[in-house]
C-alpha positions as CSV (number, residue, x, y, z in Angstrom):
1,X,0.0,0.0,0.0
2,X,1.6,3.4,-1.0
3,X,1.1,6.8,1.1
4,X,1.4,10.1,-1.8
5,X,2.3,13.0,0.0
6,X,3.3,16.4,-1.9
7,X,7.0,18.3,-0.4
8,X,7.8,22.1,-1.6
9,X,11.2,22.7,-1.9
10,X,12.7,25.9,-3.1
11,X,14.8,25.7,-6.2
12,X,17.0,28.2,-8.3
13,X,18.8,27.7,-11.8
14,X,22.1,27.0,-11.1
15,X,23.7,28.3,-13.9
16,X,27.3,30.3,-13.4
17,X,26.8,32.5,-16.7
18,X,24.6,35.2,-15.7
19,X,23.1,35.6,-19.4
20,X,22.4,32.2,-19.7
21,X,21.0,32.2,-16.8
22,X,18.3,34.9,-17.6
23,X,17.4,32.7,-20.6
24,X,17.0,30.1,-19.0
25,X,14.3,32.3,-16.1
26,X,12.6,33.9,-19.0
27,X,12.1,30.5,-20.3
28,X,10.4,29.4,-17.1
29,X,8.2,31.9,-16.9
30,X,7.3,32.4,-20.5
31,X,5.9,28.4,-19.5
32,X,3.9,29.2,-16.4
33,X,2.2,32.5,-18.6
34,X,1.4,30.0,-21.1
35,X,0.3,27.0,-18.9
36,X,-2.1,29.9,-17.3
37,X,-3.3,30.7,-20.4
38,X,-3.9,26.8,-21.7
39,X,-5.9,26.3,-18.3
40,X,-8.1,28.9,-18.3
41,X,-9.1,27.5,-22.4
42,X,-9.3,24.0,-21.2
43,X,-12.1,24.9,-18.8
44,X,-14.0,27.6,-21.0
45,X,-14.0,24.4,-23.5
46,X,-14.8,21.9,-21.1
47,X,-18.1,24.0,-20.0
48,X,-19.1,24.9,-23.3
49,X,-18.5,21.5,-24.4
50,X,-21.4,19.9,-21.7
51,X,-24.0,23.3,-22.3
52,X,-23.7,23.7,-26.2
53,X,-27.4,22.8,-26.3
54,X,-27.8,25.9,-24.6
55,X,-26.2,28.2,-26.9
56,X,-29.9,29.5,-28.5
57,X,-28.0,31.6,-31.5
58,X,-26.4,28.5,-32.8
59,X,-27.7,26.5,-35.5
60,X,-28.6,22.9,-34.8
61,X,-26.2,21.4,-37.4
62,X,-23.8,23.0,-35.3
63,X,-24.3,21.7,-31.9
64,X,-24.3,18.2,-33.2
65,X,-21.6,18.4,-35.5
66,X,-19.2,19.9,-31.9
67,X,-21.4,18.3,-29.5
68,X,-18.5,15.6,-28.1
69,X,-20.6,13.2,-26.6
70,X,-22.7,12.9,-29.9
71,X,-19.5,12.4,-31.9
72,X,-18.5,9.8,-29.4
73,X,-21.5,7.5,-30.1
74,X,-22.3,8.1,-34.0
75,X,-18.8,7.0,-34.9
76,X,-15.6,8.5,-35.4
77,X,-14.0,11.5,-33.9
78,X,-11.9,12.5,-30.9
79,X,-12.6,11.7,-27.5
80,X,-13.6,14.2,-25.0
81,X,-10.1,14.5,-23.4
82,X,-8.6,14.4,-26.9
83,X,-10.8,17.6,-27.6
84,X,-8.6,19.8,-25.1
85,X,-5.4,18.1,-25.8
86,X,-5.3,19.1,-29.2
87,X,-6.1,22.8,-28.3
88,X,-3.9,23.0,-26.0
89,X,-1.4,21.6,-29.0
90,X,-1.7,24.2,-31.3
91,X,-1.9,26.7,-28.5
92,X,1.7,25.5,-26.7
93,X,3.5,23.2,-29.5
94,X,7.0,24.7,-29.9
95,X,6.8,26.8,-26.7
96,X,6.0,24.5,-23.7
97,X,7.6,20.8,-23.8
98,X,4.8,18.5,-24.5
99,X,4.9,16.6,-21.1
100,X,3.8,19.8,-19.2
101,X,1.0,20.4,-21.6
102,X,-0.2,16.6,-21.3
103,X,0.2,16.8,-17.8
104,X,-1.8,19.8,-17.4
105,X,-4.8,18.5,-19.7
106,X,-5.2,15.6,-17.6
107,X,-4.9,17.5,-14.4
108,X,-6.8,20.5,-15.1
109,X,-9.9,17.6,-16.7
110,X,-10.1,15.8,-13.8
111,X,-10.1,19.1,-11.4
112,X,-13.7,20.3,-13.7
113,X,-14.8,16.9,-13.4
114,X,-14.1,16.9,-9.0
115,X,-15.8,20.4,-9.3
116,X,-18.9,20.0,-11.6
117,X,-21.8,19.1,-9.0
118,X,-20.6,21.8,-6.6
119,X,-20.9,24.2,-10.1
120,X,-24.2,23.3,-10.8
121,X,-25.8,23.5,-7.4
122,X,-24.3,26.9,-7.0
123,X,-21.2,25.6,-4.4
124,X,-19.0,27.0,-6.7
125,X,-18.2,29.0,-9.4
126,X,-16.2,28.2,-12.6
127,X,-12.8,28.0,-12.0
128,X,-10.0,30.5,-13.0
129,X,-6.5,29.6,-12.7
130,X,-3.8,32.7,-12.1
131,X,0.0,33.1,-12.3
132,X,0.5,31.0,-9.2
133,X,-0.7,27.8,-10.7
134,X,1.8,24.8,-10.1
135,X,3.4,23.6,-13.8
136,X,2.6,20.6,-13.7
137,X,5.2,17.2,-15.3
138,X,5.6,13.4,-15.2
139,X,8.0,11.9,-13.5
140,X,10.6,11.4,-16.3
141,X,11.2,15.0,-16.4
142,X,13.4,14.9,-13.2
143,X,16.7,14.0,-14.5
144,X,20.1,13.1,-12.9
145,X,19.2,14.4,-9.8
146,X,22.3,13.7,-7.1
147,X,24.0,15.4,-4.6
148,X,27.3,18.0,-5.2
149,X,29.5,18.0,-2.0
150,X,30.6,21.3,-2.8
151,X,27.8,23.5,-2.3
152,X,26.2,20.8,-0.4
153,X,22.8,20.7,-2.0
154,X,20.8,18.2,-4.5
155,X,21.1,19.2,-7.9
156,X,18.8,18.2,-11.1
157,X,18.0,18.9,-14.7
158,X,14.7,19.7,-15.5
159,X,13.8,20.1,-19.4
160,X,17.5,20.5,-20.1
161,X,17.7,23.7,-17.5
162,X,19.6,23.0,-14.6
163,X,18.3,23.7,-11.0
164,X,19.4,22.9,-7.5
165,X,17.6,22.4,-4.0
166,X,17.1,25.2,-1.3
167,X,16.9,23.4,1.9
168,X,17.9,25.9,4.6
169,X,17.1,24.4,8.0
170,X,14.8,21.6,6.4
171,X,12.7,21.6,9.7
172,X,10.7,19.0,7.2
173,X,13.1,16.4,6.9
174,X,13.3,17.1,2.8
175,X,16.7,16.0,2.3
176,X,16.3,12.0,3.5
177,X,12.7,12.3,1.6
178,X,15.3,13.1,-1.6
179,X,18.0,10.7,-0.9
180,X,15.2,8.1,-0.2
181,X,13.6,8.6,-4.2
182,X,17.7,8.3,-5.2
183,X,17.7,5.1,-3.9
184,X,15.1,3.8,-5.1
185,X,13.0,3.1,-1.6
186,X,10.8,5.9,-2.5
187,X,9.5,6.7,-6.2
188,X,8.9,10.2,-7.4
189,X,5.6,11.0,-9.3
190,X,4.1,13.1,-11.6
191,X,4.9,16.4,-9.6
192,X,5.5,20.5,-10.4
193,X,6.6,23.8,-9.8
194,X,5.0,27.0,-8.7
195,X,6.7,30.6,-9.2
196,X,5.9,33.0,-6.2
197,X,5.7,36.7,-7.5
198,X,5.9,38.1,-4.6
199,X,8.9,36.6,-2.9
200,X,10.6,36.2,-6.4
201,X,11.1,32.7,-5.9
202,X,10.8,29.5,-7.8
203,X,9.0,26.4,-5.5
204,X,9.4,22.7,-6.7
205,X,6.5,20.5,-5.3
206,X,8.1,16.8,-5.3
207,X,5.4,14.5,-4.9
208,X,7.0,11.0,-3.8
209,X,4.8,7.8,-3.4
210,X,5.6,6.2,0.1
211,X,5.0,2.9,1.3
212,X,2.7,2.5,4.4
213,X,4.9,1.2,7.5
214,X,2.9,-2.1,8.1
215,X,2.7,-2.1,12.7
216,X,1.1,-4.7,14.4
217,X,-1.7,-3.3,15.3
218,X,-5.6,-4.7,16.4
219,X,-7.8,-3.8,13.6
220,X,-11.1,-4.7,16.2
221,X,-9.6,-2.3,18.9
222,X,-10.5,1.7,18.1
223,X,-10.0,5.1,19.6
224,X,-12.6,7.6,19.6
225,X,-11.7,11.0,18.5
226,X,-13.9,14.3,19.5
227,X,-12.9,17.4,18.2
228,X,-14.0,20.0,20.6
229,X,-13.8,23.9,20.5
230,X,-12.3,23.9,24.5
231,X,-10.2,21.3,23.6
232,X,-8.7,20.4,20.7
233,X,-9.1,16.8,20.7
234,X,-10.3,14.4,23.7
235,X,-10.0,10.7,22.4
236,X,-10.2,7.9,24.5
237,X,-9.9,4.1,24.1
238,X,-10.3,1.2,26.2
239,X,-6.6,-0.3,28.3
240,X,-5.9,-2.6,31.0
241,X,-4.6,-2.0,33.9
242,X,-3.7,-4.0,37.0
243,X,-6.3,-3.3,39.9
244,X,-5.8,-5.6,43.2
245,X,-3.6,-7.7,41.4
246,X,-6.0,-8.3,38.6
247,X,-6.2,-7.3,34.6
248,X,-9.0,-4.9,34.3
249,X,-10.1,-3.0,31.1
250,X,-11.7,0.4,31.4
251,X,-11.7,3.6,29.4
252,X,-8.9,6.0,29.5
253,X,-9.3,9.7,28.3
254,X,-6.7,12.1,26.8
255,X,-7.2,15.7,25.9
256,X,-4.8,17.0,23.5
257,X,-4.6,20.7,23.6
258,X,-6.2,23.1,26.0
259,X,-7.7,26.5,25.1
260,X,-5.0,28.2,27.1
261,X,-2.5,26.4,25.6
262,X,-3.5,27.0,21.8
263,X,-4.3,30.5,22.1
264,X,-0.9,31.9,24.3
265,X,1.2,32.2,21.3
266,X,-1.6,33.4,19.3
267,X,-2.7,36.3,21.9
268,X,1.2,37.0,21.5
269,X,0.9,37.4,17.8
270,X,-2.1,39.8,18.0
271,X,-0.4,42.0,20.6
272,X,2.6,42.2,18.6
273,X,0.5,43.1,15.7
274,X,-1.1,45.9,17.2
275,X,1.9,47.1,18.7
276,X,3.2,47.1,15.2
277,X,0.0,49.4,13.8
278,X,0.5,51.8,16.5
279,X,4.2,52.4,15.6
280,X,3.8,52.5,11.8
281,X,2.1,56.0,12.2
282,X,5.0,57.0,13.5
283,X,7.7,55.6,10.4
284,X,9.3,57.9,8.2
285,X,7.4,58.9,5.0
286,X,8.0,59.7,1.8
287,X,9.3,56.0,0.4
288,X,5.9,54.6,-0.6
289,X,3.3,52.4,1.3
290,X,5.7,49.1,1.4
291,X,8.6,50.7,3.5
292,X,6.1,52.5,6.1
293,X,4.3,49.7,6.8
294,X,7.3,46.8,6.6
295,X,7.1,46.1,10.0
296,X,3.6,45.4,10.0
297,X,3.5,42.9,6.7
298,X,5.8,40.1,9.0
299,X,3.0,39.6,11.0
300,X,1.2,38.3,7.5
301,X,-0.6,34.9,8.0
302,X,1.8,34.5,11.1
303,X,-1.1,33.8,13.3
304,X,-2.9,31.2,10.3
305,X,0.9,29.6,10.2
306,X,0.8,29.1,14.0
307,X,-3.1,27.4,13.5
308,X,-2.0,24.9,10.9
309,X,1.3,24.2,13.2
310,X,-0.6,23.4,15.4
311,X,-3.1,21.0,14.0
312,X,-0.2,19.1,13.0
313,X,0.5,18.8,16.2
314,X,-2.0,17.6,17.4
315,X,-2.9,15.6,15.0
316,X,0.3,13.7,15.3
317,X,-0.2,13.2,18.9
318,X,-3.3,11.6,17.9
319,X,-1.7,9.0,15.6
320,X,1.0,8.4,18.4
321,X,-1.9,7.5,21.0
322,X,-3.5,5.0,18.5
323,X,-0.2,3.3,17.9
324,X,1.2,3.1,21.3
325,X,-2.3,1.1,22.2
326,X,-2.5,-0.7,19.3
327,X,-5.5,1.0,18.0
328,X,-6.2,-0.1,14.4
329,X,-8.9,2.3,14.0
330,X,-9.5,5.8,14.7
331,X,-13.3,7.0,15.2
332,X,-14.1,11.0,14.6
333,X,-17.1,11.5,16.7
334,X,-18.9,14.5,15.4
335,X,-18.5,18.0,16.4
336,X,-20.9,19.3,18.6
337,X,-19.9,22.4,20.8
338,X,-21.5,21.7,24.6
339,X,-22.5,25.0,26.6
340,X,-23.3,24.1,30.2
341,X,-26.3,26.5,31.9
342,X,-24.9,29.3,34.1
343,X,-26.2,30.7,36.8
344,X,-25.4,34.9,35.3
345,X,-26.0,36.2,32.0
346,X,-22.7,37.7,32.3
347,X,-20.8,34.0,32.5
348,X,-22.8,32.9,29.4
349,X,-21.2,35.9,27.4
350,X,-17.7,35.6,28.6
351,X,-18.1,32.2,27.4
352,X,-19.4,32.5,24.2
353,X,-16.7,35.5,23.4
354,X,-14.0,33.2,24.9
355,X,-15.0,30.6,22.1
356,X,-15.3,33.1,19.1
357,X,-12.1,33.7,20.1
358,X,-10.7,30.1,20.1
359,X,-12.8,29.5,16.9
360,X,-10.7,31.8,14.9
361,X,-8.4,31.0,12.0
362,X,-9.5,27.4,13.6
363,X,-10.6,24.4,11.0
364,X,-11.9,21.1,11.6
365,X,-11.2,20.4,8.0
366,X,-7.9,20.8,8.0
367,X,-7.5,18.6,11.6
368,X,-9.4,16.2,9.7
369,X,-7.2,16.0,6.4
370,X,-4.2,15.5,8.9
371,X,-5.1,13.1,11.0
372,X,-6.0,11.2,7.4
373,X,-2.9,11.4,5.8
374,X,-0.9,10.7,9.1
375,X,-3.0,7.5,9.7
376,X,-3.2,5.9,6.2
377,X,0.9,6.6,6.4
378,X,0.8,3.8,9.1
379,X,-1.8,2.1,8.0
380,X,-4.5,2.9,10.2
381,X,-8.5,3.2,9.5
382,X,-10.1,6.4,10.2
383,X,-13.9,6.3,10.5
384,X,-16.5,8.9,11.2
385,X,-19.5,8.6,13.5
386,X,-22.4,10.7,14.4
387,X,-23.4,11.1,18.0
């Protein structure tokens, strides 16, 4: 069983002649203008493709001579992912390598087809891609990557254009992920880069398949899972313990996280924020917007960083609890936030502010998506249950 998980490593052309190596940037992001250009037609034809029996001011002959599903069953003509491919052909042949325009028809199809119930029931509108769309290529791309000593980073050719890894302090364990694909235990998959305009960098997004860790765990034996607004996460599963010299099983229950806990950094954050507003007033004008208020853009998405950190976090303490009891299921209970009956109008309110205030920037998707992924990677069942 195989685990896909999705890394983003900075990279930079490491080319030593500076000219060259403006050809080679221009290059890259004459392909991600293009590939934004190419996915924005793939889904106007997509669309137009399933409602052309709308279109009142064409003729008939017309909508069944384009109309792709008709073609399909009266005999021959292109298929309905062959339809895109081909524009996107004559739109990018000679300027984008044909893997990354292959690539991108395939991904950018299945994304409409993910997306079209939520369209029609008014969930969602149609889809626009913008510059920071990843590039997407197969896995062939990814050439002679190996490791240079000198500089002490990973280097690889991509489409003949040389590149190396930015690690820095690779808090997320990156480089054994990338030594792991070189030999072989891991295998790299169809993956991508992403250009960030605003920091001016270029972002590789590796994604490696990784087998599941196979632990000996009981697949009868489960731990329940409630994610609260108070806390976190209380779970709690059944263990036995010695009592009077005899094996007794009873319930045991663990709260991950504490209100107080999760929201001291955060209440750190916002003080430093406002601290930060107040003295901006007071910076030197005259140098534009940007420079006056410098000091005030590092607090940007600081406190949503800190959330997500978090739910990782926790998430992974989670996972730990299950595999240290031998848990081979995990059970989300659903969320329901409990208010006990006080006494004073004055407690209820204190309350109910104190939990706007834990709810913010808070997301029981996201805990959800990471206690997935963790669990699948050691090959435990996560299950949801209503209460």
């Amino acid at each position: 069983m195989k685990n896909i998980i999705t890394r983003k490593i900075q990279i930079a052309v490491c080319e030593k002649d500076a000219e060259q190596r403006r050809d080679f940037l221009h290059t890259i992001y004459a392909w991600r203008d293009n590939v934004r250009r190419a996915a924005n037609t793939i889904v106007a034809h997509k669309f137009c493709q399933e409602n052309i029996k709308d279109f009142v001011y064409l003729k008939d002959e017309i909508k069944e001579k384009f109309y792709v599903k008709n073609i399909l069953k009266e005999g021959p003509g292109m298929s309905e992912q062959n339809t895109t491919y081909r524009v996107c052909s004559d739109m990018l042949k000679g300027k984008v390598p044909a893997d990354i325009y292959s690539c991108l028809n395939q991904a950018v199809a299945n994304t409409y087809k993910e997306t079209r119930s939520d369209l029609y029931t008014g969930k969602a509108s149609l889809r626009s891609y913008k510059n920071n769309i990843p590039v997407p290529f197969s896995k062939k791309a990814i050439e002679n990557i190996h490791w240079v000593a000198e500089d002490k980073r990973f280097h690889f050719t991509l489409f003949g254009i040389p590149f190396m890894c930015i690690l820095n302090k690779d808090r997320s364990n990156n480089k054994a992920i990338i030594e792991r694909c070189i030999s072989g235990e891991y295998d790299i998959c169809g993956s991508s880069f992403m250009i960030d305009d605003s920091r001016k960098k270029i972002f590789l997004l590796l994604t490696v398949s990784i087998p599941t860790k196979e632990l000996a765990l009981k697949a009868d034996k489960a731990m329940y899972a409630f994610l609260g607004v108070m806390n976190p996460l209380v779970c709690t599963t059944s263990v036995n313990t010695n009592y009077y010299d005899k094996t007794v099983e009873r319930d045991i229950v663990w709260e991950i996280g504490t209100a107080d806990e999760f929201n001291h950094r955060r209440r750190q954050i916002q003080e430093a924020c406002k601290r930060a507003q107040i003295s901006s007033r007071y910076s030197v004008g005259g140098k534009g917007r940007k420079k006056k208020t410098q000091a005030l853009d590092r607090f940007h998405d600081k406190e949503k960083n800190y959330v997500d950190t978090k739910l990782h976090t926790y998430s992974r303490m989670l996972v730990d609890l299950a595999i240290k009891h031998n848990c081979g299921k995990v059970i989300l209970l659903s969320q329901k936030v409990r208010e006990d009956k006080a006494k004073e109008d004055n407690q209820v309110e204190d309350k109910r502010n104190h939990e706007e205030f834990v709810l913010r920037n808070w997301s029981y998707y996201g805990l959800k998506q990471k206690i997935a992924y963790k669990a699948k990677a050691v090959g435990i069942e996560l299950l949801e249950d209503v209460i």
